[in-house]
N, C-alpha and C positions, 0 to 999 in steps of 0.2 A: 465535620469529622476530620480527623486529623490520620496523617498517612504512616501506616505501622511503620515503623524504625526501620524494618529489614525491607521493607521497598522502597525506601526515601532515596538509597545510593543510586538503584537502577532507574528509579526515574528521574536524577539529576545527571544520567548520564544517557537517557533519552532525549531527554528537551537538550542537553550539548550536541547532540547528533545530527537531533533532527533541524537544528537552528544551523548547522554547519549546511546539509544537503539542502534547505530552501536558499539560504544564501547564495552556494554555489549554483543554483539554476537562475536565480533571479537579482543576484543582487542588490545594492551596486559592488558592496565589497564583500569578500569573503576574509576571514581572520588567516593568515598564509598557514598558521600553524606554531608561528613563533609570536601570537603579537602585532604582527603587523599588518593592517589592511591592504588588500589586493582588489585593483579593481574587474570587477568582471559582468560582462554583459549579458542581459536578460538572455534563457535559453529561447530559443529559435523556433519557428514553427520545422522549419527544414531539419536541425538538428535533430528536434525531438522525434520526428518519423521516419531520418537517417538511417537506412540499410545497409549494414557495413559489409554485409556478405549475402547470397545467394540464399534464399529459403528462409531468410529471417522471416521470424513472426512479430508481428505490429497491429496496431491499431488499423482499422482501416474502415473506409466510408462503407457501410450495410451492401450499398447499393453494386459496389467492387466483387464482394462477396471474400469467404477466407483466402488468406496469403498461398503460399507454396508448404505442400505437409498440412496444413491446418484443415480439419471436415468442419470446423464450425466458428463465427463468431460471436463471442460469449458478451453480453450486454444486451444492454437496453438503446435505445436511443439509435441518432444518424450511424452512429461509427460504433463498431464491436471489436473486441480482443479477439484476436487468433488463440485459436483449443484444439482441444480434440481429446476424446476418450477411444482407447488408452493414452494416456500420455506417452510420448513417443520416447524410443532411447535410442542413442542420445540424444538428451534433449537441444532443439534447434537451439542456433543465437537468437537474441532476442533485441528489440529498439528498447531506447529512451523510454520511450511512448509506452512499450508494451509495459516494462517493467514497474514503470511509477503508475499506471493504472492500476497493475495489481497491486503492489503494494496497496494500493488506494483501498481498493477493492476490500482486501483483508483485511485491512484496519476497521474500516469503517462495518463489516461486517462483525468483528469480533465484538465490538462495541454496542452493534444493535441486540447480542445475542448476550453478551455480560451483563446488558440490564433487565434483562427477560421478556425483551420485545419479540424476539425469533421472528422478524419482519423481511429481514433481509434477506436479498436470495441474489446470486451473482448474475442471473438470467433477467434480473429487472434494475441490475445497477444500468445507472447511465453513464457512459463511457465518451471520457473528454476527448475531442479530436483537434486541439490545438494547446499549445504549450503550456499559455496560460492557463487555459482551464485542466490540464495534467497538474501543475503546480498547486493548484488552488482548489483542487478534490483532492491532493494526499494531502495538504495543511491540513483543510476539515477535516480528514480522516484519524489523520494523527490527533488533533487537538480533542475530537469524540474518545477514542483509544484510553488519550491521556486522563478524561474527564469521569471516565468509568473505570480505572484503574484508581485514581484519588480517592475514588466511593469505598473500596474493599477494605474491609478490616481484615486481621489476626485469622478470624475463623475462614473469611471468604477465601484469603490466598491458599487456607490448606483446603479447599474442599475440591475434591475431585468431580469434574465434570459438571465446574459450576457456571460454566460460558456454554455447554454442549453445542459450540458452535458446528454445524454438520460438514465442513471442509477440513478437517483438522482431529486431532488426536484427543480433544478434550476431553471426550468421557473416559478416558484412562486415568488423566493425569491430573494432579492439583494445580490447581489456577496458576501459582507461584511458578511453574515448570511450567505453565503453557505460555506467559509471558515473557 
């Protein structure tokens, strides 16, 4: 199947994106911006659960339990994401760690729910507790996102509410604008 004309620009400017953010965690070079290769060192277990302030929320071992502010950790597995319903305002700072899980998390969720699996639930994702495996759940993440975004024709990007993924605005809006 070949990808409608009016999503071909946004997803050459996904895969630039997202080729720029693995680089810059893992290396070895990152493109500086001009062209020219920058070396830069694999992101850190340390880095990635770095707490730059008081009351950040982060990933953290089950067994710890939620960070500061947080009533719950949201995952599956050793280690959970800091939550809480309501979400709070203003919202806390947040790690490395926390934010490239979710990311994770969403992607890989949009993806299960754009192909009409609706399998996915963020209460049963597994939640990576080291850099590597952060890095290497939003690749997957992303490359599923990108591989059910390739599939949608003309009609799918206009139909409204055709990911009805349930953390998100989907059943309002056409695919095209949830993308």
């Amino acid at each position: 199947m070949s990808v409608p004309q009016r999503l071909a620009p946004l997803l050459a400017q996904y895969d630039v994106a997202r080729e720029r953010l693995v680089h810059r965690l893992v290396g070895p070079t990152v493109d500086s911006g001009d062209g020219e290769p920058v070396a830069v060192p694999p992101l850190t277990d340390d880095e990635y659960l770095w707490e730059p302030v008081a009351g950040c929320w982060s990933v953290r071992r089950r067994a710890d339990g939620p960070g500061p502010g947080a009533t719950v950790l949201v995952g599956a597995g050793e280690w959970g994401r800091d939550g809480g319903r309501p979400h709070p305002y203003p919202p806390p700072v947040t790690t490395i760690a926390w934010r490239l899980e979710h990311l994770a998390e969403m992607l890989a969720g949009r993806a299960d729910h754009l192909t009409g699996a609706h399998a996915h639930t963020e209460e049963e994702y597994v939640v990576p507790g080291t850099a590597a495996e952060g890095v290497a759940a939003f690749d997957r993440a992303a490359s599923a996102w990108r591989e059910v975004l390739t599939g949608a024709d003309d009609e799918a990007l206009d139909a409204v509410g055709r990911s009805t993924y349930p953390y998100g605005s989907d059943p309002e809006d056409p695919l095209l604008e949830t993308v």
